[in-house]
C-alpha positions in Angstrom: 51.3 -23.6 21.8 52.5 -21.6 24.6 49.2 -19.9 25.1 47.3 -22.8 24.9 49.6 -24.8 27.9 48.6 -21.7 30.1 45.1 -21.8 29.1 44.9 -25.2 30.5 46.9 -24.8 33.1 44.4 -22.1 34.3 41.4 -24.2 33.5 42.7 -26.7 35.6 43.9 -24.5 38.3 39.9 -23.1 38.1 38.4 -26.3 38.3 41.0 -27.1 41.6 40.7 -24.0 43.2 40.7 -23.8 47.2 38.6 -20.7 48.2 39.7 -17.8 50.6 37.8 -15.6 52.4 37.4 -11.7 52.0 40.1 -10.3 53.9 40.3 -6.3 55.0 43.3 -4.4 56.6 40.9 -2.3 58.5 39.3 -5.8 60.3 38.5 -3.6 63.6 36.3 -0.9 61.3 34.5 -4.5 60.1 33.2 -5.8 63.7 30.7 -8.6 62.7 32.6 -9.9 59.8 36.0 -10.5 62.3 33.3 -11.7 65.1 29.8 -12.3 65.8 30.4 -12.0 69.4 30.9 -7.9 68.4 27.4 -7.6 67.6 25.9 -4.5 70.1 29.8 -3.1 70.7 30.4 0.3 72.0 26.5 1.8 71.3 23.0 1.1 71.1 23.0 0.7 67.6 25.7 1.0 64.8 26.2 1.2 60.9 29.2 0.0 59.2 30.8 0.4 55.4 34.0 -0.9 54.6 35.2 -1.2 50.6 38.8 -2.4 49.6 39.9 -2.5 46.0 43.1 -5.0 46.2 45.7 -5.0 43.5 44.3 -2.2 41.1 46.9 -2.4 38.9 46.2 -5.6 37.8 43.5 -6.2 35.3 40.8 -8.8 36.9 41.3 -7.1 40.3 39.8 -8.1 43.7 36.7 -5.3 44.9 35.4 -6.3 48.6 32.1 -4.4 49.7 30.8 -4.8 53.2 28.1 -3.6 55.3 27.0 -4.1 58.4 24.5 -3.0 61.0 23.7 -4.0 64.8 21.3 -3.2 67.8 22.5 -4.4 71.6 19.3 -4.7 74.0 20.1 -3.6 77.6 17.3 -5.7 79.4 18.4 -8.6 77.7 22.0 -8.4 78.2 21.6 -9.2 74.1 22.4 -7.7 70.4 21.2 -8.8 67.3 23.0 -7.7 63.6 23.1 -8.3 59.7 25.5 -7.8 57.8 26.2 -8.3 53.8 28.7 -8.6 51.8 30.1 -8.5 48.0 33.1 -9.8 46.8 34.1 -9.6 43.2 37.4 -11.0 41.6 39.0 -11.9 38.3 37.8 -10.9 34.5 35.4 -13.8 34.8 33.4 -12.0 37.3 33.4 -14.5 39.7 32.0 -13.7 42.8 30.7 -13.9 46.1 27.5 -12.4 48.0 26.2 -13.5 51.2 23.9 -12.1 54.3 24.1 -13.1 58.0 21.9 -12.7 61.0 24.2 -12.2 64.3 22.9 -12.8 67.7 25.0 -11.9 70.6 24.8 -12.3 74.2 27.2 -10.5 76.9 27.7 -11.6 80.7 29.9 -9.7 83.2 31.4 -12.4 85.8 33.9 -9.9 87.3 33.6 -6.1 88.6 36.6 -5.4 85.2 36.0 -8.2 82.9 32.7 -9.6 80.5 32.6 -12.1 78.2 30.3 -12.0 75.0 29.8 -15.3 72.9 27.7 -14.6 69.0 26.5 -16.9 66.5 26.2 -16.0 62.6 23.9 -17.8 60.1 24.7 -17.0 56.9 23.1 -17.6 53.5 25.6 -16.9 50.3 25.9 -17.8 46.7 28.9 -18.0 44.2 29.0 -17.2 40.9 30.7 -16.6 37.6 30.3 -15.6 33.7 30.5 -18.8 31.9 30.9 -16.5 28.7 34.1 -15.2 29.8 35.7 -18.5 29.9 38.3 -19.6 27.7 38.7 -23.2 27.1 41.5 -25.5 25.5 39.3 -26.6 22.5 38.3 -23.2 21.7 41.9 -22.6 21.1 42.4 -25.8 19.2 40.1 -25.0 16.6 40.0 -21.4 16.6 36.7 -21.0 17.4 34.8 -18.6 19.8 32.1 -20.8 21.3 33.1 -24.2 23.4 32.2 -27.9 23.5 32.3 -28.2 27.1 28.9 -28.4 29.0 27.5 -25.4 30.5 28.8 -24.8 33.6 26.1 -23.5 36.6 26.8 -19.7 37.3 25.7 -20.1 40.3 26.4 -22.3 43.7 24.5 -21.4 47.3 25.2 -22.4 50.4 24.4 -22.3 53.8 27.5 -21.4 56.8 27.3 -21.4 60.7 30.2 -19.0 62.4 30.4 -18.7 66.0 32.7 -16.6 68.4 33.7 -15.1 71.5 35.7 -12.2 73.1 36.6 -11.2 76.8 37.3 -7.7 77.5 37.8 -5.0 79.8 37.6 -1.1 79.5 40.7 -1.4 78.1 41.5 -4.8 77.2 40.2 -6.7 74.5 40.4 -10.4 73.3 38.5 -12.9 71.3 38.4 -15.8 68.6 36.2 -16.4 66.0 35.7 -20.2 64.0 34.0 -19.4 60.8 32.3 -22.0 58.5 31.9 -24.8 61.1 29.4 -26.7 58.8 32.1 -26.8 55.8 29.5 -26.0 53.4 29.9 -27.4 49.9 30.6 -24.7 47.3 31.2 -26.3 44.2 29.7 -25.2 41.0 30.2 -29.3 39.5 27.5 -31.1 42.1 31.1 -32.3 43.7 32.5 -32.3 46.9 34.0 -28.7 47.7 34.0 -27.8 50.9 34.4 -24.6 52.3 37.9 -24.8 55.0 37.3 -23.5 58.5 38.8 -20.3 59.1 40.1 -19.8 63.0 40.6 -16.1 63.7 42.4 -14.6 67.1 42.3 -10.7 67.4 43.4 -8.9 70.4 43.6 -5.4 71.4 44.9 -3.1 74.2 45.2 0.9 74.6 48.0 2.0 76.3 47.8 6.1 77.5 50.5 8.3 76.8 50.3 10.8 78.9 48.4 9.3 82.2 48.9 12.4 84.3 45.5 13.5 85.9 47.3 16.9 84.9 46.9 16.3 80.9 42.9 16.9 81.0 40.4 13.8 80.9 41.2 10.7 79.6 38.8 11.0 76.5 40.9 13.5 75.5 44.2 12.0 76.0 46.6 11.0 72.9 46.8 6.8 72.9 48.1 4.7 70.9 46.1 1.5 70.2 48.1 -1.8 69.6 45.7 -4.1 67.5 46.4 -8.0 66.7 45.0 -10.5 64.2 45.6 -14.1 63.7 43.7 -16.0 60.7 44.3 -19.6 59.6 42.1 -21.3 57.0 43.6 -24.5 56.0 47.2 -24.3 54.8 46.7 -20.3 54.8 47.9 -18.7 57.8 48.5 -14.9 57.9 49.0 -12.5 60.9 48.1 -8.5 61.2 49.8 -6.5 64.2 49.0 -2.5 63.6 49.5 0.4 65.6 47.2 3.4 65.9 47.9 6.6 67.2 44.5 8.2 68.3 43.1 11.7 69.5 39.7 12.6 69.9 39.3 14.7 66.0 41.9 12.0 64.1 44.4 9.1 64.0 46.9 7.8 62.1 48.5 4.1 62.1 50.6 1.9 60.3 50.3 -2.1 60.5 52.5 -5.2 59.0 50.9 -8.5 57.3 52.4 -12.0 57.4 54.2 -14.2 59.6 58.6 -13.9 58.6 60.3 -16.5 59.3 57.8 -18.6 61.1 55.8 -19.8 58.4 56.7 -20.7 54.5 54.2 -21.6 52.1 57.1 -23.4 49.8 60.5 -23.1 50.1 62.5 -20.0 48.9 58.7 -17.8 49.1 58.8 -15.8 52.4 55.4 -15.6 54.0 55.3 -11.5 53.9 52.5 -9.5 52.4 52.2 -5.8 52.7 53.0 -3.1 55.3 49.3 -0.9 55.7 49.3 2.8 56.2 46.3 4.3 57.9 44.6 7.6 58.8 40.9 9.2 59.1 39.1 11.3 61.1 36.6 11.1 63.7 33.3 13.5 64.6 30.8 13.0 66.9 29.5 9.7 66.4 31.2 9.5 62.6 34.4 7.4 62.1 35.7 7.9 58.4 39.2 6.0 57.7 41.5 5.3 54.6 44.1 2.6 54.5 47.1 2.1 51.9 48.7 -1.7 51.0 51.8 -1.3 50.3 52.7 -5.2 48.6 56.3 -6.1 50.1 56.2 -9.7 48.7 57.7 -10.7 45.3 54.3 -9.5 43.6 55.5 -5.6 44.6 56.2 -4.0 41.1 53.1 -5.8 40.0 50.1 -5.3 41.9 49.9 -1.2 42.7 49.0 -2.0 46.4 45.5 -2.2 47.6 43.0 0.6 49.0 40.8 0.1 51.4 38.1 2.8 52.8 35.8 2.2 55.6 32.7 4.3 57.2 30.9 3.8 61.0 28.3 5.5 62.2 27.1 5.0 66.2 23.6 5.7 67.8 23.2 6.8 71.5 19.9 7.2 72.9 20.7 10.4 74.5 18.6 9.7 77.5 20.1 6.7 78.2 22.8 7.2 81.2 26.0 6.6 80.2 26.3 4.1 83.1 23.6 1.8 81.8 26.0 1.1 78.5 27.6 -1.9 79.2 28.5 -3.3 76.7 31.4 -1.4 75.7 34.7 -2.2 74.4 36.9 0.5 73.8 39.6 -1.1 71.7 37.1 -2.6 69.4 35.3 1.1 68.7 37.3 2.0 65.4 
C-alpha cells in the first residue's frame, strides 16, 4: 500500500510538473545560452562545449550537453550564432533538445562603453519513454502493461529570447528574458506554458598588481568577480563566483542561492551548492572543470554535480587588433 501511495503521488506530481530550465555553474563558458546579446564576443568566430552531469549519485540523474558556435561581422557592426542543446533527466528518459539561431547587433555610443542587444529563435521538443512509466493500476493488479491511454513521447515548440549587455574593456553588464512567447509544452494537448525566465549577469576584473612595473597587463594576475541572477516563476536563484586568472591557468570558487532573502517554504533555506573551479588556458583554447558541492538538505544524497566546459576562438590573423571591437573581456571564459 505504501508503494502504491508514492506511485501516485509521483504520477500526479508528473502530470503537474512546472518545467526548469538547464542550468550550468560555468554560465560565462556558455555565452549564447546566458545571452543572445553575446553572440560575436571577444573574436571573429568561436566554438563552445559545455557538459554537466548533476547529482551522479542518484540513480535517474540530470546530464546537460551544450554547444555553441558564433561569427561577429565587422562591417556590419553584427554576429550571428547557433547553438544546441540536450538535456536528459530521470529513469524515464525524459528530455529536452532544442536549436537556436542568434542574431546580434553591437553599437558604441561612448569612447568606453557599447551596448549589444540579440535575439534567439529557438525550435525544441520534449520527450519521454512511455514504457518506463509506472502507473497506479499496474500496481493494483499486478500486471506489467497499463490501461491508461498512450501518452505522446513527444511535445515541440517554438521560443523567442531576447537580450542585452553594456560593457566596457573591463566592465560587463546585461539581462536576458527568455521564453517571451510562453510556449505551450505539454505532452496532453493542454495548457502548459513554458514560465519566463529573467536573467541579470554582471562582471568586472579588478588588477592585482596595477604597477606599470609588473610587465603588461595581459600578463598580470586578476581576479574576475562574476554575478548571476535567474528568476523563472516562483524559482529564483543567484550565482556570485570569483576567479583568479593568469595567462596559462585559473582557479575559482563560486556560491549558489539567495540565504536569508528568499524561502521557497518555511523551515527550507534557499542554499544550493558552493562550486569549485579550475582549467587551463593556451593560445586560443580555454579547457575548465567545475565541482558542486550540494550544501542544501539534499548533501549526503546527491554526490555533487560535475560540470566540464571547452571554447575555442578564431582570429583572422590579418585582422588588426584594433579593428576588433567587439570585445568583452569579462565575458571571454
Amino acid at each position: 500500500m505504501k508503494k502504491l501511495v508514492l506511485y501516485v503521488i509521483l504520477l500526479l506530481s508528473f502530470f503537474q510538473l512546472n518545467a526548469q530550465d538547464i542550468h550550468f555553474t560555468q554560465f560565462h563558458a556558455s555565452p549564447l545560452f546566458l545571452n543572445p546579446a553575446l553572440a560575436g564576443a571577444n573574436s571573429d568566430s568561436r566554438l563552445s562545449f559545455i557538459y554537466r552531469n548533476q547529482w551522479w549519485n542518484i540513480p535517474g540523474t540530470y546530464n546537460s550537453f551544450l554547444a555553441s558556435y558564433d561569427q561577429y561581422f565587422i562591417d556590419y557592426r553584427s554576429a550571428i550564432g547557433v547553438v544546441v542543446a540536450s538535456d536528459n533527466a530521470g529513469s524515464m528518459n525524459f528530455g529536452n533538445r532544442f536549436i537556436g539561431l542568434d542574431y546580434a547587433y553591437d553599437y558604441k555610443f561612448s569612447r568606453e562603453w557599447t551596448i549589444s542587444s540579440g535575439l534567439k529563435a529557438v525550435y525544441g521538443y520534449r520527450s519521454l519513454s512511455f514504457d518506463k512509466l509506472i502507473f497506479g493500476d499496474q500496481l493494483l493488479r499486478g500486471a506489467s502493461s497499463t490501461l491508461q491511454p498512450v501518452l505522446p513521447e513527444r511535445s515541440s515548440y517554438f521560443d523567442l529570447s531576447f537580450g542585452t549587455v553594456f560593457y566596457s574593456l573591463y566592465h560587463f553588464a546585461g539581462f536576458s528574458i527568455d521564453h517571451i512567447n510562453q510556449p505551450n509544452i505539454s505532452f496532453l494537448h493542454q495548457e502548459a506554458k513554458l514560465p519566463i525566465k529573467l536573467s541579470i549577469h554582471a562582471a568586472k576584473t579588478f588588477f592585482i598588481f596595477d604597477n606599470p612595473g609588473f610587465g603588461k597587463k595581459s600578463e598580470k594576475p586578476v581576479i574576475l568577480a562574476l554575478f548571476q541572477y535567474k528568476m523563472q516563476k516562483k524559482f529564483d536563484q543567484a550565482d556570485i563566483g570569483l576567479i583568479y586568472k593568469l595567462p596559462l591557468y585559473f582557479v575559482g570558487v563560486y556560491y549558489r542561492g539567495i540565504p536569508y532573502l528568499k524561502y521557497y517554504k518555511k523551515g527550507y533555506p534557499n542554499n544550493d551548492a558552493i562550486c569549485l573551479m579550475g582549467g587551463v588556458s593556451y593560445k586560443n583554447i580555454e579547457l575548465s572543470y567545475s565541482y558542486d558541492l550540494t550544501i542544501s538538505w539534499q548533501t549526503y544524497r546527491t554526490g555533487g554535480s560535475h560540470e566540464f566546459a571547452l571554447i575555442y576562438q578564431f582570429f583572422n590573423p590579418q585582422k588588426p587588433k584594433k579593428h576588433r571591437t567587439k570585445i568583452i573581456p569579462c565575458a571571454k571564459f
